[in-house]
N, C-alpha and C positions, 0 to 999 in steps of 0.2 A: 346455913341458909340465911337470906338477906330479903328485905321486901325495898320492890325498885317501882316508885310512881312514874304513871307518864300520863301528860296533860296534854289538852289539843283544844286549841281556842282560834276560831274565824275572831279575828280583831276589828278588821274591818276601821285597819290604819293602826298603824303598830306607832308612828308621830304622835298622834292625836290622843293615845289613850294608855300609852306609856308609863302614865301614873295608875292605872286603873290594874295595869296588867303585873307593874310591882307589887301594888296591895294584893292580889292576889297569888304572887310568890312567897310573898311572906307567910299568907297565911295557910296554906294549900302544899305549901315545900313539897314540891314533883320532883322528882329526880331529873328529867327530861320536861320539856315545854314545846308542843311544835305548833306555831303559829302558821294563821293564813290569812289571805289577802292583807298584806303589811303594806301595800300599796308607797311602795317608796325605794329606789335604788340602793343597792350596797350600803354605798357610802355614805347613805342618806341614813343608815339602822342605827336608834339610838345604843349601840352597842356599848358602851361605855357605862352606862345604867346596869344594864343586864350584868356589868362584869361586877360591877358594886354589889349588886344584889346578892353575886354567888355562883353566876352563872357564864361562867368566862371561855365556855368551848360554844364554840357559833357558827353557825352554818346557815347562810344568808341566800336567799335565790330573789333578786331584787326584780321589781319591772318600774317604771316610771310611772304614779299616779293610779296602778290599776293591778291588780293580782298579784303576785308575790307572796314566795313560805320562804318560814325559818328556823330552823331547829338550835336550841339553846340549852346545855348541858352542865350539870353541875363536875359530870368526868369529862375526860377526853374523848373527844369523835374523830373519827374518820370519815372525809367527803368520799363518797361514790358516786360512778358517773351517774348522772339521771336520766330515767326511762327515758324514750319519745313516748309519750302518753298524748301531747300536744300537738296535732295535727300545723297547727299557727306557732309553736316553739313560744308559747306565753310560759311563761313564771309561775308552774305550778304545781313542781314536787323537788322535794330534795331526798334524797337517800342518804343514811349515813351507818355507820356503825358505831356503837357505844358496846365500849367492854364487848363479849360478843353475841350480843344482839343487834341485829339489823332494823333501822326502822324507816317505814316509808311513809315522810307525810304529806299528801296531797291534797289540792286546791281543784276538788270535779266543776266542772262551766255548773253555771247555774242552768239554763237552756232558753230561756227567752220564755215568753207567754206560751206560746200556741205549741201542744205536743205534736204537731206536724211536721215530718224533714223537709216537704217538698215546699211548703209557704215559710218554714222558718230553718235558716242556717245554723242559729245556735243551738238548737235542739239537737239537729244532724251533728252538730262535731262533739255534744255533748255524748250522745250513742257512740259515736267513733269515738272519745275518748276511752269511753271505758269497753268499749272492744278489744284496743289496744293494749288496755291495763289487763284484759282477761286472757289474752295472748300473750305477755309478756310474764305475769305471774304461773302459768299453767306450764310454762317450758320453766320457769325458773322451780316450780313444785316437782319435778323430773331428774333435772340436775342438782338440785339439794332439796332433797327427802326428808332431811332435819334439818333444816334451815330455822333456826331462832327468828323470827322475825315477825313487827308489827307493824299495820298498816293503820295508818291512823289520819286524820283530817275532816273536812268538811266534805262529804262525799255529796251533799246535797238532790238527796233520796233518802224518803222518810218508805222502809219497804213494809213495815206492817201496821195492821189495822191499829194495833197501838201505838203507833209511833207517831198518828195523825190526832189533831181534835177530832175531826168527824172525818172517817173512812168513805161515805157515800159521797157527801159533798165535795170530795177532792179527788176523788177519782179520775177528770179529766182537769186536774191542774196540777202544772209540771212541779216535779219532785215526787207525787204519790201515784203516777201513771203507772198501770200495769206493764206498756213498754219500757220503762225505767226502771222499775221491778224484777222485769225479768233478766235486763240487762245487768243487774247488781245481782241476782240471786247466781246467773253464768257467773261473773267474776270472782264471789266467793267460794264457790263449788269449783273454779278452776285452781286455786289459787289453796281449797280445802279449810280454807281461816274461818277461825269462830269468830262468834259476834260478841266478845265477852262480856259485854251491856244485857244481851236476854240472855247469854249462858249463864248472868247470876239473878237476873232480872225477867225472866220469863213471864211472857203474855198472860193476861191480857193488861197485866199494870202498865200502866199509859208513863212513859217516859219521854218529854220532852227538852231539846237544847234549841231551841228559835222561836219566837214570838215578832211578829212583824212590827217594823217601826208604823205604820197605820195606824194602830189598836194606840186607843185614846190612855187605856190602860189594861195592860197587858195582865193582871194578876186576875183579873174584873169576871173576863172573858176566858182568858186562860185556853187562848185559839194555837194553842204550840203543834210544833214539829220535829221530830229526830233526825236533823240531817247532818250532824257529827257521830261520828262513830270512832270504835276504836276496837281492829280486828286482832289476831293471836294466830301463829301457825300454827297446825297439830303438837311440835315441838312444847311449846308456851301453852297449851291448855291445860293441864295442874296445876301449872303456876298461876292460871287469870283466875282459874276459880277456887283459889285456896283460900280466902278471902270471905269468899261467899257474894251478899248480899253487898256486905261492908267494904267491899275493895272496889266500887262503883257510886263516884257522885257525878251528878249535875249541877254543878254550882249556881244556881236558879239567883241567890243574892246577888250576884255579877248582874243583872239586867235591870238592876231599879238601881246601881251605882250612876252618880251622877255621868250625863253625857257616852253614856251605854255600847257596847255593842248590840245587833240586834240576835246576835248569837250568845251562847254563855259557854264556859270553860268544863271541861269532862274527864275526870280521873280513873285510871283503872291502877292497880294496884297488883303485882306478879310478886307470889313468893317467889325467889329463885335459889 
């Protein structure tokens, strides 16, 4: 038996912070890295770093200036095709396999201000994203029953009361809506993945991965949210919690490194 990391970091410019996101390879050795919003073309991915680092199997989903994942592997991958999850065909999931586990990491729309579909589009395609992603998982939970696989990303839905600073005050701001809620609570139950963050980290301990560039100082206030996650298929649940407690970090030091994401990096840990 072998213990396999897997890391999932919103970069938010994968150019820009490249140094930030080495230091954190070195220090954190994942076996897997699957970044989001890298906001940069292909041929633009500091690929050439990453391969230095250790990390020379790469799987690149590029957009010009805005959204973009990329999966970077210390084994070999295999690309699969990628969902339509993307109503607009944006740059927001790769699928691959590694050795053989399947891992899916996505980039969910943020949704714009206003939880409303009819005054706000980006709220609507953010629902119809993950409509999609709960349609697409729930026939693929049918057709592979034991399907190895993890979904992991910036889902951008903090779904429980600990996952927010304050639960009442957020209640109608997007990400902790009870619409958004239940549209994540459908795609897990369709899809049967555990949350392996509360399956070793269970309520009410407040786990935070986002702190808003706003906040004059983010430790001060400590106004966080869980909108990275990283789920397990029934297959991978004795593997995500063999660990415990200890096979789940939030690497919280990533946001006071100089020139920050306003996300931070999330390990989970699978004996296999």
């Amino acid at each position: 038996m072998t213990d396999f990391k897997i890391a999932s970091w919103n970069v938010n410019s994968v150019r820009l912070r490249a140094p930030q996101v080495l230091k954190f390879l070195q220090q954190a050795t994942p076996d897997v890295l699957c970044l989001q919003e890298i906001k940069c073309l292909n041929d633009e991915f500091p690929a050439k770093d990453f391969t230095q680092a250790g990390y020379a199997h790469q799987m690149i989903r590029g957009q010009k200036g805005m959204h973009g994942v990329a999966i970077v592997s210390r084994h070999p991958l295999r690309e699969n095709p990628n969902p339509h999850f993307c109503r607009h065909e944006q740059a927001r999931v790769a699928l691959a396999t590694i050795n053989d586990i399947n891992i899916c990491n996505v980039y969910i729309p943020a949704g714009g201000d206003e939880p409303d579909t009819k005054i706000n589009p980006k709220f609507a395609h953010k629902l119809d994203f993950l409509a999609r992603m709960k349609s697409f998982f729930n026939a693929r939970r049918r057709k592979l029953p034991d399907d190895k696989l993890i979904l992991t990303g910036d889902l951008n839905i903090a779904p429980l009361e600990s996952d927010v600073w304050s639960h009442k005050q957020l209640l109608k701001v997007v990400s902790h809506t009870p619409i958004e809620v239940d549209a994540l609570d459908a795609l897990q139950n369709a899809g049967g993945f555990i949350d392996t963050t509360r399956a070793v980290i269970p309520e009410p301990e407040p786990v935070f991965t986002w702190w808003s560039y706003r906040s004059k100082d983010w430790t001060k206030n400590n106004r966080g949210r869980r909108l990275d996650h990283i789920w397990a298929s029934p297959a991978l649940e004795t593997a995500a919690r063999h660990h415990g407690a200890n096979g789940f970090a939030a690497h919280t030091a990533c946001r006071s490194w100089e020139r920050p994401s306003d996300h931070v990096p999330i390990t989970q840990m699978f004996r296999l």
